[in-house]
MARTI-55369 format. One line per 8 residues: for each residue z, y, x of C-alpha. Coordinates in nm, 3 decimals, decimal comma. Layout:
Z/Y/X  ...;
This chain:
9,899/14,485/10,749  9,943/14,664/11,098  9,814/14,495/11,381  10,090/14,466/11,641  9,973/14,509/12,028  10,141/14,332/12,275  10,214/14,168/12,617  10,379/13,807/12,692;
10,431/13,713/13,081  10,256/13,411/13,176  10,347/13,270/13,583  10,406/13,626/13,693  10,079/13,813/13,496  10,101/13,973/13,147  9,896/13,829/12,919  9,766/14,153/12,658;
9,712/14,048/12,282  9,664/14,193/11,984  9,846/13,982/11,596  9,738/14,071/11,261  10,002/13,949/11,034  9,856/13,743/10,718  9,837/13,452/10,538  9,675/13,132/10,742;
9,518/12,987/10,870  9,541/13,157/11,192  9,241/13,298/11,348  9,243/13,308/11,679  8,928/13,454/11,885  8,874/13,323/12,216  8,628/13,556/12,434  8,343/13,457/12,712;
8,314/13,489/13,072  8,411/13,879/13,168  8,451/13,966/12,818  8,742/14,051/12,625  8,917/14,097/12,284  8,748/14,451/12,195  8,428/14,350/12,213  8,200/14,374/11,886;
8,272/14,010/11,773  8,649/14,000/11,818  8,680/14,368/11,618  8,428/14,238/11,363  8,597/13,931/11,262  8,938/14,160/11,303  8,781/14,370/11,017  8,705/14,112/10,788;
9,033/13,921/10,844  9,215/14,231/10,755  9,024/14,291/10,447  9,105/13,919/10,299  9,452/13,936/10,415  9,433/13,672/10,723  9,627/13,691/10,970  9,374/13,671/11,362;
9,504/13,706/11,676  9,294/13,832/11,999  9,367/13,793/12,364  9,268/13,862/12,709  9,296/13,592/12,935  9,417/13,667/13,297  9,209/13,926/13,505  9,002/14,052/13,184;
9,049/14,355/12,977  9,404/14,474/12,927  9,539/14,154/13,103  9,727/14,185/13,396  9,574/13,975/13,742  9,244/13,931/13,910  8,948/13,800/13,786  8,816/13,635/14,065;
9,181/13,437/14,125  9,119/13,276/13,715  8,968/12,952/13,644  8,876/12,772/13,357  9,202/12,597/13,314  9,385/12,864/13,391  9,242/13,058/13,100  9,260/12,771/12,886;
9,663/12,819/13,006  9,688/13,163/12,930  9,541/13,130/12,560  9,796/12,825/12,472  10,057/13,070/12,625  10,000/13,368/12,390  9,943/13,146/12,102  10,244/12,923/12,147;
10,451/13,265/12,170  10,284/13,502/11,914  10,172/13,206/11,668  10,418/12,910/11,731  10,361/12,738/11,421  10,109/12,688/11,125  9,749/12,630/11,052  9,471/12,784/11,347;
9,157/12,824/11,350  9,000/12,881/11,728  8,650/13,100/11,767  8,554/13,061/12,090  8,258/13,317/12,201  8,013/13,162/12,487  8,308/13,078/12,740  8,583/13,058/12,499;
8,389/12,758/12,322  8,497/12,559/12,641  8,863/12,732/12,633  8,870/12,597/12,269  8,776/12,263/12,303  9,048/12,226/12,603  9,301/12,382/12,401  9,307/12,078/12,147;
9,500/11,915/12,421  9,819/12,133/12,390  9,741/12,247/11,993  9,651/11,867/11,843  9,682/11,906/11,482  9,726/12,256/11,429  9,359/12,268/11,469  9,217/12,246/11,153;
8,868/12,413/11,222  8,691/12,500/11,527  8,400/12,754/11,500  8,169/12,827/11,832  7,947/13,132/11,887  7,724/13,055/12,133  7,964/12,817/12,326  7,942/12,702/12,681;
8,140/12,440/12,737  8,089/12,327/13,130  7,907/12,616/13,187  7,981/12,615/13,514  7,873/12,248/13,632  7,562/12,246/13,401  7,434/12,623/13,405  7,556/12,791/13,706;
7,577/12,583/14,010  7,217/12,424/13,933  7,090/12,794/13,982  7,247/12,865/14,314  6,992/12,895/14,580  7,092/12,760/14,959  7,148/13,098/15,046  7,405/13,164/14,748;
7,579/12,765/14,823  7,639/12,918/15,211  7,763/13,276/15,066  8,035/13,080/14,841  8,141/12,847/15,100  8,149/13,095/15,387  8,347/13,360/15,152  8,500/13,169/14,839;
8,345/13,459/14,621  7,965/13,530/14,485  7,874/13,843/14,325  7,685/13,731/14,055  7,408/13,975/13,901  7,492/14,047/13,500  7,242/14,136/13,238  7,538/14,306/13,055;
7,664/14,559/13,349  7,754/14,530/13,655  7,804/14,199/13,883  8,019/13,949/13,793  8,224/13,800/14,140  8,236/13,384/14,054  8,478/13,207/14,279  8,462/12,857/14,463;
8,767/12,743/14,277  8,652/12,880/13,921  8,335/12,565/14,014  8,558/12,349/14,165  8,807/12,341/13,869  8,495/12,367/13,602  8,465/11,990/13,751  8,810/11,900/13,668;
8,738/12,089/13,290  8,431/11,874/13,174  8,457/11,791/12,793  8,082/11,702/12,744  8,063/11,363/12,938  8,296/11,221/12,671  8,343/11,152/12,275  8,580/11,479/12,186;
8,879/11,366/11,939  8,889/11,589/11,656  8,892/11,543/11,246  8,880/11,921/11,147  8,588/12,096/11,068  8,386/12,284/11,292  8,107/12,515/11,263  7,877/12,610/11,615;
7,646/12,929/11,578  7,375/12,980/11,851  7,079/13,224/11,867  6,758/13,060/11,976  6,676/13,329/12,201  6,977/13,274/12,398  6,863/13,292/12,759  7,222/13,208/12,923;
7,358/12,932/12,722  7,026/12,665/12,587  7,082/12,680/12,217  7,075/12,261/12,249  7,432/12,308/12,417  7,569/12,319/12,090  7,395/12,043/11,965  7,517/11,818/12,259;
7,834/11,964/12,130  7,789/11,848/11,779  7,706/11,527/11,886  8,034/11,476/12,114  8,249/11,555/11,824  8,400/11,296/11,644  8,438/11,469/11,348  8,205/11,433/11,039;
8,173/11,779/10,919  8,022/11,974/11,197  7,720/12,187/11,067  7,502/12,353/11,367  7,370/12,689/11,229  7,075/12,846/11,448  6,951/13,245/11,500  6,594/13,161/11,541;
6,573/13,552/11,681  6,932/13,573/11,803  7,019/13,600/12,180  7,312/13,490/12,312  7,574/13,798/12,208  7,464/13,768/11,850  7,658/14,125/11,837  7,357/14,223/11,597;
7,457/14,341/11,259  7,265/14,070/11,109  7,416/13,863/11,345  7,786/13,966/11,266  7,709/13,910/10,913  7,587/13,534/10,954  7,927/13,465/11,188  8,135/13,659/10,947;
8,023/13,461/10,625  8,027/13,122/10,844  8,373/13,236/10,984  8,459/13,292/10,609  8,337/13,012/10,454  8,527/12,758/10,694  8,843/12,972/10,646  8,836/12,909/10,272;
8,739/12,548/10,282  9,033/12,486/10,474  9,298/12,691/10,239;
């Protein structure tokens, strides 16, 4: 199958994606925080899907990679918006399964909300769900706090290239996002892949995860050596065959 590349409009931004047809259930990759749907992961799993005949669909949420808008104007639930958009007009019906990379663990989790039952699996690579709350605005030194209120903007340093600008609103609505103060409603089956050596997202994130869940297969499979990209070969290979294996359970 072809992979058809395309554009939806979503409140006045086009929303890039990028469908390849197949039989289900639906894969649909989710990317973090200043990522987007070409990075190593999302062509990876792209690969394998196409080899097995499964049909995946990748998108760019507003402001990243070949999406139209600014980054610094998104939020989390706006992105968590602009994913249920492209899905509910590339993939309207059947069987999905969400893979939500660091931030789009969060977007996937928020997504159940609009998706319900067509959620039959959930698998998270190194997800960071309230990120933002738990993770970021602990860090912030006085000087940073004064910076974001006196501007509404923070250029925040990036180990992967070059500073990231984090908005007031993007921690403000990260508030109004929370989904790990709370038992999480879901019956599908869920797999959460984190490297131990993950110096952005604690590797016991996803077992706070696990343990919101209320569903009873949820298996928590740790890197001991893996960072928090797990874009290693070996790495792509455990995600792949996890990826895989949940796929196949659930057809």
């Amino acid at each position: 199958m072809t992979e058809v590349v395309g554009r939806i409009e979503a409140d006045g931004v086009a929303l890039a994606y990028a469908h390849l047809p197949g039989v289900g259930p639906t894969l649909v990759f989710l990317p973090g925080f200043a990522s987007d749907m070409q990075g190593s992961k999302a062509l990876f799993l792209r690969d394998a899907c196409a080899a097995r005949g499964q049909a995946m669909l990748r998108l760019d949420y507003s402001g990243h990679g070949a999406s139209g808008g600014r980054f610094e104007d998104g939020t989390i639930g706006r992105w968590a918006a602009d994913a249920h958009a492209v899905i509910a007009a590339v993939v309207p019906e059947g069987e999905i399964v969400l893979v939500g990379s660091s931030m789009g663990g969060w977007i996937m989790l928020l997504l159940l909300r609009w998706l319900g039952a067509r959620v039959s699996g959930m698998v998270g690579i190194a997800a960071a769900p309230d990120f933002t709350e738990d993770l970021i605005r602990p860090a912030l030194s006085d000087a940073a706090r004064q910076a974001l209120a006196r501007d509404g903007v923070l250029a925040m340093p990036s180990a992967y290239g070059p500073p990231t600008m984090m908005s007031a609103g993007l921690l403000d609505d990260g508030v109004r996002q929370l989904v790990l103060r709370a038992p999480i409603a879901f019956e599908g089956a869920v797999r959460l892949v984190h490297g131990q050596m993950d110096d952005d997202v604690p590797w016991q994130t996803s077992l706070r995860l696990a343990a919101c869940l209320t569903a009873r297969d949820v298996q928590v499979i740790l890197i001991k050596d893996g960072g928090h990209r797990l874009s290693r070969p070996e790495d792509l290979v455990v995600i792949g065959d996890v990826v895989a294996g949940l796929c196949k359970a659930l057809s």
